[in-house]
C-alpha positions as CSV (number, residue, x, y, z in Angstrom):
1,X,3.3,-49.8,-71.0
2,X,3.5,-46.0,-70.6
3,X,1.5,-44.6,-67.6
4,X,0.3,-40.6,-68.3
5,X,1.3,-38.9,-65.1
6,X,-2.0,-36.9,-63.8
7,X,-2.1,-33.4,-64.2
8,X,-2.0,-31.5,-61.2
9,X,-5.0,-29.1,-60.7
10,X,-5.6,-26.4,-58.4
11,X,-8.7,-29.0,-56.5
12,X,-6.1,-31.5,-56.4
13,X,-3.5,-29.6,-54.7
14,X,-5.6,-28.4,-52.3
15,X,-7.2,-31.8,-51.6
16,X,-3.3,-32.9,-50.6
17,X,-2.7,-29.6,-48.7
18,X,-5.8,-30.3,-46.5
19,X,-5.2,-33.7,-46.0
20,X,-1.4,-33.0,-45.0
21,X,-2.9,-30.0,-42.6
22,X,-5.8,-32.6,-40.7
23,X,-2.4,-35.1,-40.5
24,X,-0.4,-32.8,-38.9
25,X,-3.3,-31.2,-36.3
26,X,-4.0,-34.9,-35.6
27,X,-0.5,-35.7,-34.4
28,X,-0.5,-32.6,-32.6
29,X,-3.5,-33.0,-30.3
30,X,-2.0,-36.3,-30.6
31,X,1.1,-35.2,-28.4
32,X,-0.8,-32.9,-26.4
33,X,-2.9,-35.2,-25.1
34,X,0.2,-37.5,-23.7
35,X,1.7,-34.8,-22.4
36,X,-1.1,-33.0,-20.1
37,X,-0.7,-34.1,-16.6
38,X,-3.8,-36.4,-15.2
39,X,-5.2,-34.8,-12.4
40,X,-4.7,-35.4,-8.7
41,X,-6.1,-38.5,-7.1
42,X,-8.8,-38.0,-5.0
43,X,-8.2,-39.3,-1.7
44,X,-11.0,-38.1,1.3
45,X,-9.4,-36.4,4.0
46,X,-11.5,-35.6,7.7
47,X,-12.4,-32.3,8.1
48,X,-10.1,-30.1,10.5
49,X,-10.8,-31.0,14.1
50,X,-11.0,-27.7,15.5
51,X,-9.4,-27.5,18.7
52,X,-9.9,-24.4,20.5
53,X,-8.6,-24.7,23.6
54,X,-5.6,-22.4,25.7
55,X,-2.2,-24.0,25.6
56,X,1.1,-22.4,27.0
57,X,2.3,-19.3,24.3
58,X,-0.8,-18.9,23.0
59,X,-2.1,-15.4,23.3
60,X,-5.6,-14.6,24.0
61,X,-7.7,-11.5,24.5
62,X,-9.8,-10.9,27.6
63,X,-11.9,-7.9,28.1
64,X,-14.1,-6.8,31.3
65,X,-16.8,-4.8,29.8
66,X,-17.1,-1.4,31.5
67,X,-13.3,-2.0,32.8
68,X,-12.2,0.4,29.7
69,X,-8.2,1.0,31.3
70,X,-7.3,-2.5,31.6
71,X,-5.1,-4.2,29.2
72,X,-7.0,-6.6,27.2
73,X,-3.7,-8.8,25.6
74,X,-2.6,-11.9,27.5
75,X,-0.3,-14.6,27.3
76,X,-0.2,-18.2,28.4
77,X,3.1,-18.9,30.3
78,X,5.0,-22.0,29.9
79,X,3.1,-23.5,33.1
80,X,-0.1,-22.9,31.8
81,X,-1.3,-20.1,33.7
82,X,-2.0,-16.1,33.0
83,X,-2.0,-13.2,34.8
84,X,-5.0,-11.6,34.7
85,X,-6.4,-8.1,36.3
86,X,-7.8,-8.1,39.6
87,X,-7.6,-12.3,40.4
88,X,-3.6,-11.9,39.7
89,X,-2.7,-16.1,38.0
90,X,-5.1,-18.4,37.6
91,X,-3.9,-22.1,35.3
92,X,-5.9,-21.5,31.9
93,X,-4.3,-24.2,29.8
94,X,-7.0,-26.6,28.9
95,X,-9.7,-24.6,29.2
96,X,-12.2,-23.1,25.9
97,X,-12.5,-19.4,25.3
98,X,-15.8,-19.5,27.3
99,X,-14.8,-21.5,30.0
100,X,-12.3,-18.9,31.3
101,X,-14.4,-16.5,30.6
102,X,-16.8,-18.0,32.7
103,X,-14.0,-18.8,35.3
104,X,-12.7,-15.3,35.3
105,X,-16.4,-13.8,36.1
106,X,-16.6,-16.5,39.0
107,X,-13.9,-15.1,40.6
108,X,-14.5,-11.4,40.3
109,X,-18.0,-12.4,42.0
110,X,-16.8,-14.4,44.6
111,X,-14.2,-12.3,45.7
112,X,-16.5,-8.8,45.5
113,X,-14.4,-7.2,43.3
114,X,-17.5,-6.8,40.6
115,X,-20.7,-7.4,41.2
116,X,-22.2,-9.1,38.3
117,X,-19.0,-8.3,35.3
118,X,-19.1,-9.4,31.5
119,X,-16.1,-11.2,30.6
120,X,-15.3,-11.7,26.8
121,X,-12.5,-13.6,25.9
122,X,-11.3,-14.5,22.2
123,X,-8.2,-16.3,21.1
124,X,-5.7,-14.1,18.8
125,X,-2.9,-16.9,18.2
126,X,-2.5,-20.2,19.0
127,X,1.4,-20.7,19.6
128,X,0.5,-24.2,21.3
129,X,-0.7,-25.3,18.0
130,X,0.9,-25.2,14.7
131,X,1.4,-26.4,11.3
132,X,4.5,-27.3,8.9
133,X,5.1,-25.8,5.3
134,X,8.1,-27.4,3.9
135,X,9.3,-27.9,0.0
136,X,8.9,-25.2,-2.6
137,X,7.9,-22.6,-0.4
138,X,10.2,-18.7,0.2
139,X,10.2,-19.7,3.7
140,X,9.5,-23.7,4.8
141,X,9.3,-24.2,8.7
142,X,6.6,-24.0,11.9
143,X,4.4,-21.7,12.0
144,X,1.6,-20.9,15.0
145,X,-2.2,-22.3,14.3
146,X,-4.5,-18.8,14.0
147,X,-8.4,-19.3,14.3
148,X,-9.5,-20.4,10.9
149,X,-6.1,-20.8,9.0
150,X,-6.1,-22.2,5.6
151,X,-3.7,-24.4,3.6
152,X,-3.3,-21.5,0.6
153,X,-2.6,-18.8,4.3
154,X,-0.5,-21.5,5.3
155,X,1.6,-21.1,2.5
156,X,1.0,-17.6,2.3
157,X,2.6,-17.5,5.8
158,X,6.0,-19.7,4.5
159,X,6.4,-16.8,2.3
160,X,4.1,-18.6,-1.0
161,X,5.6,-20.8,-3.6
162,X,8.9,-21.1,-5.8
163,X,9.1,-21.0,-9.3
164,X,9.3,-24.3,-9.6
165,X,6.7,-25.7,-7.4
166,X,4.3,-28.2,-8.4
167,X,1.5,-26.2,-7.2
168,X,-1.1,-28.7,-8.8
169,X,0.1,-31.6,-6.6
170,X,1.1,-30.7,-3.1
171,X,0.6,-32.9,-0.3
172,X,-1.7,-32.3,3.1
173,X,-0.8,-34.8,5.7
174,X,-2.7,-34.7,8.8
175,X,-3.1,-36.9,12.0
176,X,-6.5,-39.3,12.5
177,X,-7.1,-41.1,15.8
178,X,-3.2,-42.3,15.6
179,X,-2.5,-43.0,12.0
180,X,-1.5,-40.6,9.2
181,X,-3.5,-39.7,6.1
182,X,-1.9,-37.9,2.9
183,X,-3.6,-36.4,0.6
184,X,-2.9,-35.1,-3.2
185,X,-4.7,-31.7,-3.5
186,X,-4.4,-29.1,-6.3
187,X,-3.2,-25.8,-4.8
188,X,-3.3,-24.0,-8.1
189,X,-6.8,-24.6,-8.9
190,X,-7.7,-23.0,-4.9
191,X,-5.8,-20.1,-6.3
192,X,-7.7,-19.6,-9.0
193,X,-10.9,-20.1,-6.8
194,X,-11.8,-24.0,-9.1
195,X,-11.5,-26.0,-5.8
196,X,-12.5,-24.9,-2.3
197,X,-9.5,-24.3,0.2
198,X,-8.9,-26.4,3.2
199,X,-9.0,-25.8,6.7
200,X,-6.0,-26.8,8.7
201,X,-5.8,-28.5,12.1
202,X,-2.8,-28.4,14.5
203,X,-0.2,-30.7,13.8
204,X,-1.2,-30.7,9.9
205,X,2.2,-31.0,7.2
206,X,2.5,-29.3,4.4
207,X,4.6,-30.7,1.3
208,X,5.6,-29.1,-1.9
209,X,7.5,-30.7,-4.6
210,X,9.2,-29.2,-7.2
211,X,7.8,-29.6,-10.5
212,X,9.7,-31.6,-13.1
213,X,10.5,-30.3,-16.7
């Protein structure tokens, strides 16, 4: 029995094109979609326990309002003290921003050097505190706790990413009450202002990886 081949027809052809092209975009989004990278986990983390009290190397401004020639820089020495105008050194480690503030105006009182002084005092670094950036970073190591610091100014501090960090998966590990907590967060996604950035506490650690091809 002889069969008559079908003509081919210019509907045909293109029936067979398009269904070749939807075959083709199918296995494509197909392999897309196994290779995009699932997103971090989301694991909660405490919020940074801001600790703002003096610890020795941290350096700290003091001002006596009116006193317009003093210096208004100080430094916490290794024994926890400062020398400060007029009351020579006092011990400051331990104590807030306000509490030597209000220590330092108690003592100009008491001992008549000024009647009834403002004192303002405001912490610039915080040497006694610091965080770790390590991994993919220009410059992984310890750096100093300022007021306020951020894990993306953390890692703008260790001189900002590689160009092979895995900037959508770097790890925050920070101290709770005695145990440890690690967290997944996407660093990329902060940089393009997606996710909000995260306030650092002393003693947080900053991981890295590269990123695998």
């Amino acid at each position: 029995m002889n069969f008559e081949r079908l003509k081919s027809t210019p509907k045909t052809d293109q029936m067979h094109l398009t269904r070749r092209s939807f075959s083709s975009l199918s296995a494509l989004v197909f392999l897309m979609g196994c290779e995009r990278e699932l997103p971090p986990p989301r694991v909660p983390l405490r919020e940074a326990d801001e600790q703002t009290s003096l610890g020795p190397g941290d350096i700290f401004q003091l001002e006596i309002v009116g006193e317009t020639e003093l210096p208004k820089e100080y430094q916490v020495a290794t024994d926890g003290t400062a020398a400060l105008p007029y009351i020579h050194s006092i011990p400051v480690a331990g104590l807030e921003p306000q509490e030597l503030a209000a220590e330092v105006r108690k003592r100009l009182i008491e001992e008549k050097i000024l009647l009834n002084p403002s004192v303002i005092v405001s912490v610039k670094e915080y040497r006694s505190k610091k965080v770790t950036v390590l991994g993919q970073v220009q410059k992984p190591g310890t750096f100093p706790l300022s007021p306020g610091m951020t894990l993306l100014q953390s890692i703008s501090m260790a001189g900002g990413l590689t160009g092979i960090a895995h900037a959508t998966r770097v790890n925050l590990t920070r101290g709770i009450d005695g145990q440890t907590n690690t967290v997944t967060v996407d660093v990329q996604a902060m940089y393009e202002g997606r996710v909000q950035d995260i306030a650092l506490q002393a003693g947080d650690r900053v991981y890295v990886p590269e990123r695998v091809f």
